[in-house]
C-alpha positions as CSV (number, residue, x, y, z in Angstrom):
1,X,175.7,78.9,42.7
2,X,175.2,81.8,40.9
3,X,174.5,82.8,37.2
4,X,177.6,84.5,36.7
5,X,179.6,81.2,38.6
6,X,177.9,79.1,36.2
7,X,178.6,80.8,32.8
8,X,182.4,81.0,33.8
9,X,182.6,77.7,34.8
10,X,181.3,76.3,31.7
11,X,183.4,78.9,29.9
12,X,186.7,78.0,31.1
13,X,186.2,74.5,31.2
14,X,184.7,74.7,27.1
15,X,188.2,76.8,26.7
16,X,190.1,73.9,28.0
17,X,188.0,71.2,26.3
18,X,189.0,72.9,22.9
19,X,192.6,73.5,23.7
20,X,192.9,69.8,25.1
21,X,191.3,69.0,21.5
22,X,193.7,71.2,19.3
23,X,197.3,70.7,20.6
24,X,196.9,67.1,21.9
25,X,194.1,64.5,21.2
26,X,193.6,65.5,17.4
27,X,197.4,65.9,16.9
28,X,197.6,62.1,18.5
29,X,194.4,60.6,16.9
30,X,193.8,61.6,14.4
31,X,195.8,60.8,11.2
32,X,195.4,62.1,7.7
33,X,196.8,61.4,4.2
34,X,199.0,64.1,3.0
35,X,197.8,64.4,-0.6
36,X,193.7,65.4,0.1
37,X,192.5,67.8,-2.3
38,X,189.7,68.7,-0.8
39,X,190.7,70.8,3.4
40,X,186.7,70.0,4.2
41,X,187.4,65.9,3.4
42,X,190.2,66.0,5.0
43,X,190.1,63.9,8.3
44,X,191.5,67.1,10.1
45,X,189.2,69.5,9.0
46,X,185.8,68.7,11.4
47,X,187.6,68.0,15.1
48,X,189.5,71.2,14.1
49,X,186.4,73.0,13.6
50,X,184.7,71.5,16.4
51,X,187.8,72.7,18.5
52,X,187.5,75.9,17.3
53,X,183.7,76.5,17.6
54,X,184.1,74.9,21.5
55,X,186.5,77.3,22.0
56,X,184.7,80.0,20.7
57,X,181.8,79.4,22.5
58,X,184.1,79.2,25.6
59,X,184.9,82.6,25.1
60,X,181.1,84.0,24.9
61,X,180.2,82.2,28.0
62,X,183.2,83.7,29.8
63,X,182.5,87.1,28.6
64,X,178.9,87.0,29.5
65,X,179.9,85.6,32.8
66,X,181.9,88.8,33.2
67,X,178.9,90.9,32.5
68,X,176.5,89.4,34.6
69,X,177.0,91.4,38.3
70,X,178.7,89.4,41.1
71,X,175.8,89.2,43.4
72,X,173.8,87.6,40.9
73,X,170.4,85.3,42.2
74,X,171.2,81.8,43.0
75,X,170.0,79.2,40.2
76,X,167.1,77.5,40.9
77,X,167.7,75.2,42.9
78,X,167.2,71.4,41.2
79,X,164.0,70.0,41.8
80,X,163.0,66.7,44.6
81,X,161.3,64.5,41.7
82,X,164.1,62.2,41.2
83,X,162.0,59.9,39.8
84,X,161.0,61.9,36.8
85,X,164.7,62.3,36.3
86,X,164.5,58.6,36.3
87,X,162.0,58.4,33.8
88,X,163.8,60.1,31.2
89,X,166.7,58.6,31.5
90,X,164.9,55.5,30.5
91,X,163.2,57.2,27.6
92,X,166.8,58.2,26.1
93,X,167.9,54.6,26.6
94,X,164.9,53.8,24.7
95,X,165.4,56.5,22.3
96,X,168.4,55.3,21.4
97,X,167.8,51.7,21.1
98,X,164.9,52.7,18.5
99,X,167.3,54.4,16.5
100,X,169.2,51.8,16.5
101,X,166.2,49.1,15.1
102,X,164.7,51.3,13.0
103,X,168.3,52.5,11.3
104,X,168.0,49.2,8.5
105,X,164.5,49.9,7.7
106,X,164.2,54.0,7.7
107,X,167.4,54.8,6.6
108,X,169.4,57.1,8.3
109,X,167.8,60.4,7.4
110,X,164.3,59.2,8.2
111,X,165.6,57.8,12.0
112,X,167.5,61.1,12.5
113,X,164.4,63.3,11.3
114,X,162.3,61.2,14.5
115,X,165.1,60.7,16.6
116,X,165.7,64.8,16.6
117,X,162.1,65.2,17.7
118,X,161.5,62.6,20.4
119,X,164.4,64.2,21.8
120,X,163.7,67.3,21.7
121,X,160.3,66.9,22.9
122,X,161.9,64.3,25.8
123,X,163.9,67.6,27.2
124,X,161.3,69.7,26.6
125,X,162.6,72.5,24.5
126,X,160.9,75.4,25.1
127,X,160.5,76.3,21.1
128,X,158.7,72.5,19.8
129,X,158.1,74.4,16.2
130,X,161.5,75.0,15.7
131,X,162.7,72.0,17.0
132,X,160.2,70.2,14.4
133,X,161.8,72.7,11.5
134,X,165.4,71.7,13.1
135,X,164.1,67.8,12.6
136,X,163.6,68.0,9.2
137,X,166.1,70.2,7.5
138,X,169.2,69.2,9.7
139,X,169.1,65.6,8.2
140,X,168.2,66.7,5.1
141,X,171.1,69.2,4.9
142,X,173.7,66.8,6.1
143,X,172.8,64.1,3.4
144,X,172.6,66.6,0.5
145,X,176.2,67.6,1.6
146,X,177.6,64.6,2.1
147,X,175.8,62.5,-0.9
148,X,176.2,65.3,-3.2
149,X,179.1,67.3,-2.3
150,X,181.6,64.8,-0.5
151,X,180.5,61.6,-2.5
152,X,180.1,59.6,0.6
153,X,177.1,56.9,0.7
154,X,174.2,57.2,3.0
155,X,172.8,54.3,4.3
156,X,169.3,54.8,2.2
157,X,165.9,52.6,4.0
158,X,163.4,50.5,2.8
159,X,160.8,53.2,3.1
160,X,162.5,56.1,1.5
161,X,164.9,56.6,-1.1
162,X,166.4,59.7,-1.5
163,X,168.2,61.4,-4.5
């Protein structure tokens, strides 16, 4: 399979993913008082965002597909060592059961700051510094808007209690 077959693939099926999204599952499942005040706490707003962004990123990986030339190199072709495949498998599962036990006694800013980086360092990103930066200000970010903007509680740890 080629470059090109790959970024249309993906493309099309990102476009259909977010047009599945936006004219039937969130129409069907998702239900929303009439009266919010604020669009962004409205139960609508997010999956309608998330729709939009799939779809627009959809769109870029079908236009870059139709840049790339048609006799593009083959992939590389996935490698024998099934076993490391194996391997992190069971590290995920074992990421995600820590998150899970250490969720009461972090907090959830905390576990998502070292759940972010055991991750990323379990796929081996190819930027580690910016996944660390990612770690830390992603969570951070998130409570700060939801605590302070949209008034919704954070489960808070034992360890650390933020502001």
């Amino acid at each position: 399979m080629t470059q090109r077959q790959v970024q249309m693939r993906l493309g099309v099926g990102a476009v259909l993913a977010a047009l599945f999204l936006a004219v039937y599952a969130i129409p069907a499942w998702v239900s929303s008082p009439s009266n919010v005040g604020n669009i962004i706490l409205s139960p609508l707003f997010w999956p309608y965002a998330l729709a939009g962004f799939t779809g627009l990123t959809g769109f870029g990986l079908i236009y870059s597909g139709l840049r790339l030339d048609q006799s593009g190199a083959p992939l590389e072709e996935p490698s024998d060592e099934a076993g490391a495949a194996w391997v992190r498998l069971a590290l995920m599962a074992v990421i995600m059961v820590l998150t899970m036990l250490l969720l009461p006694g972090l907090g959830m800013v905390l576990t998502s700051m070292l759940i972010f980086a055991a991750t990323a360092f379990l796929v081996r990103t190819r930027h580690p510094m910016t996944a660390l930066v990612c770690a830390v200000l992603v969570p951070l970010v998130l409570y700060a808007f939801f605590a302070h903007v949209a008034g919704v509680a954070i489960p808070q740890g034992e360890v650390l209690r933020l502001p």
